[in-house]
C-alpha positions as CSV (number, residue, x, y, z in Angstrom):
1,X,6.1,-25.3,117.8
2,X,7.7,-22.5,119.7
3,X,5.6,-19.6,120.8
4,X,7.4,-17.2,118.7
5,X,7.4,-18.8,115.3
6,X,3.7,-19.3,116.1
7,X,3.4,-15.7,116.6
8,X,5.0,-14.9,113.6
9,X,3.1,-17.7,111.2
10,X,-0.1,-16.1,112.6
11,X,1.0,-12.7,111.4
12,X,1.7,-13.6,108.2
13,X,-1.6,-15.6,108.2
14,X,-3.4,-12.4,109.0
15,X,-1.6,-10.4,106.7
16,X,-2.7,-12.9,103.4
17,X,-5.8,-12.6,104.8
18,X,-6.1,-9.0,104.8
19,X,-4.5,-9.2,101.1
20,X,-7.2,-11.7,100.4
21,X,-10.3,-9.3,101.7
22,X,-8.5,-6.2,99.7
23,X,-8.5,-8.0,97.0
24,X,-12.4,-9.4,96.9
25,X,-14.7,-7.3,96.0
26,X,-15.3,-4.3,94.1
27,X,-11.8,-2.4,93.4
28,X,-11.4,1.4,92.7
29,X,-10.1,2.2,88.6
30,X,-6.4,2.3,88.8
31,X,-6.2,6.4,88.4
32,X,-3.0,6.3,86.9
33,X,-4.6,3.7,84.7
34,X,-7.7,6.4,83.8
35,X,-5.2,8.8,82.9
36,X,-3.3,6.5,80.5
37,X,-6.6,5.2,78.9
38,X,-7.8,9.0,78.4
39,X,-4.1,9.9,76.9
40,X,-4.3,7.1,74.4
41,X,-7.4,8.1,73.3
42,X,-6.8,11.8,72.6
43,X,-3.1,10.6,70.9
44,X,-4.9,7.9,68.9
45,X,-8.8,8.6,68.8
46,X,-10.1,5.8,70.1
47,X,-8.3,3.0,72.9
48,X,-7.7,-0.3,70.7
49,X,-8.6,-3.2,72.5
50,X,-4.9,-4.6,72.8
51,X,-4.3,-1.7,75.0
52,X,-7.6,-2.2,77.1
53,X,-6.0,-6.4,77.5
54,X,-3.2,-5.1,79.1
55,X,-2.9,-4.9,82.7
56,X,-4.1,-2.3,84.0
57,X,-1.1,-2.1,86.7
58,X,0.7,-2.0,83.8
59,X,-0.9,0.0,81.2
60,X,0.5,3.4,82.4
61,X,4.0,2.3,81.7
62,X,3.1,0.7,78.6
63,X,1.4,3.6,77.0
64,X,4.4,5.9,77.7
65,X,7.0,3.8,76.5
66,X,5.2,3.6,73.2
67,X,4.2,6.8,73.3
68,X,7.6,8.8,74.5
69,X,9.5,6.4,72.1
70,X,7.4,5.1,68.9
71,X,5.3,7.7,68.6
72,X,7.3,10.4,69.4
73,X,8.8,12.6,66.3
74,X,11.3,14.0,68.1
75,X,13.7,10.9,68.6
76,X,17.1,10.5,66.1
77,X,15.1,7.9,64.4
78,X,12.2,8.8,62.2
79,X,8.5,7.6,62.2
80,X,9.0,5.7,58.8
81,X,12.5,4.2,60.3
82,X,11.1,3.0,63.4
83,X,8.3,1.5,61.8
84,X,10.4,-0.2,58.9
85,X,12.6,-1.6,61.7
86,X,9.3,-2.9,63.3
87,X,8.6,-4.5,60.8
88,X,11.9,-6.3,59.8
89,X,11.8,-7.3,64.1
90,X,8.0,-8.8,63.5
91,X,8.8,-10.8,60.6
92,X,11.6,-12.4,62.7
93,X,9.7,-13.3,65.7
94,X,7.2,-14.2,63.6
95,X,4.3,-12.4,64.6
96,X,1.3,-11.2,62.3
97,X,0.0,-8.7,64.6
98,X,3.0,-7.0,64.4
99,X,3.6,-7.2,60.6
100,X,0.0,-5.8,59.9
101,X,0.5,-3.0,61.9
102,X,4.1,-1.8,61.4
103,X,3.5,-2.6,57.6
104,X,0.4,-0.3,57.9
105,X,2.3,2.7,60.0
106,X,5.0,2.2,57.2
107,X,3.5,2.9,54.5
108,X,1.2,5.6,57.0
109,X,4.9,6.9,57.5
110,X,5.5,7.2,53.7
111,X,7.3,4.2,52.9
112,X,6.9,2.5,50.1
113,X,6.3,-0.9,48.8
114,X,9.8,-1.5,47.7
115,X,11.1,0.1,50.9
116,X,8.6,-2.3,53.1
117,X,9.9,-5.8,50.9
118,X,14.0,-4.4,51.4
119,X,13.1,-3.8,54.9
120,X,12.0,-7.5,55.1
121,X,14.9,-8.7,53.2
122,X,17.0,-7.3,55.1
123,X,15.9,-8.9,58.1
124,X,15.7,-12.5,56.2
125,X,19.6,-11.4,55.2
126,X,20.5,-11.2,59.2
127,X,19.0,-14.1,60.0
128,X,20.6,-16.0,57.3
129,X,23.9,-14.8,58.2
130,X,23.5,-15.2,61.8
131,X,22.1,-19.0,61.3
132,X,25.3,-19.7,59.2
133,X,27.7,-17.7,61.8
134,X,26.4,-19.1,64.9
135,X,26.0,-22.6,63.2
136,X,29.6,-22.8,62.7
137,X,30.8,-21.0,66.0
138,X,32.8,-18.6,63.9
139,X,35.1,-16.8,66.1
140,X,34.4,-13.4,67.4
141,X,37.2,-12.2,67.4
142,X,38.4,-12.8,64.0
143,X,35.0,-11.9,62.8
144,X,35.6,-8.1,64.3
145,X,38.7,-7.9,62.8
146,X,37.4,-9.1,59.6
147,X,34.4,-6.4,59.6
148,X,36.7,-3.8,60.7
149,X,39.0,-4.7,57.9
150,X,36.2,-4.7,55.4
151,X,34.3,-2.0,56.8
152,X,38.3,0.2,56.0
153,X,38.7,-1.1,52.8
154,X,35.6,0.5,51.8
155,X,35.9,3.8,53.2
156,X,39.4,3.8,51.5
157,X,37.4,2.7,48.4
158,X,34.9,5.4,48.5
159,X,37.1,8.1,48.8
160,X,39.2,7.3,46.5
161,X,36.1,6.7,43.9
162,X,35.2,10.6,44.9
């Protein structure tokens, strides 16, 4: 082996090595993680544990994408719309963590029951049409031009209806 490659295999052998030793022991709260964990608690009262899982490299970024988005009232979309999309999204995936909680911050929202089942009806309408779409490899294309069509006809139809 060549003196220089040597050279640079011990260096990096050194530097894991340091990583290693850093990374025994002890370590120091994230502070950026503190300051996440205190924010969630005075937004929400109290840090669920799902937020207390997450790593804690990661929490800071997590909280405020939640926060600045789903939690925030001042976006275009509305508390009870977000949460009724959430919903529709979590019965897709499926996931029942999810369709507890946006079901709950629905209704917390002021949906209501029949909103909540329409919401999930949608979602079981897209995935119907999707499944058939995709199954048959309709065309793109013509399916724009289609919905563009349609979605003419209809405005023509409204207004004429007015």
């Amino acid at each position: 082996m060549r003196s220089t490659t040597r050279k640079v295999l011990q260096l990096f052998s050194a530097i894991a090595i340091v990583g290693l030793i850093g990374t025994t022991g002890a370590q120091a709260e994230d502070p950026t993680a503190t300051a996440a964990y205190k924010d969630i608690e005075a937004t929400l009262g109290m840090v669920p544990g799902f937020f207390k899982m997450f790593p804690e490299q990661g929490i800071a970024g997590a909280w405020a994408e939640f926060k600045t988005v789903q939690l925030n009232p001042k976006t275009e979309l509305n508390g009870k719309t977000k949460e009724l999309i959430g919903l529709a999204v979590a019965a897709q995936i499926p996931c029942a963590y999810c369709i507890y909680f946006h079901t709950a911050a629905a209704k917390a929202n002021g949906a209501t029951d029949e909103e909540i089942r329409e919401a999930v009806g949608m979602a079981a309408i897209a995935r119907h049409w999707s499944t058939v779409l995709n199954g048959m490899q309709v065309d793109m294309a013509g399916f724009k031009a289609d919905t563009d069509t349609v979605l003419k006809l209809a405005g023509q139809k409204a207004k004429s209806t007015n």
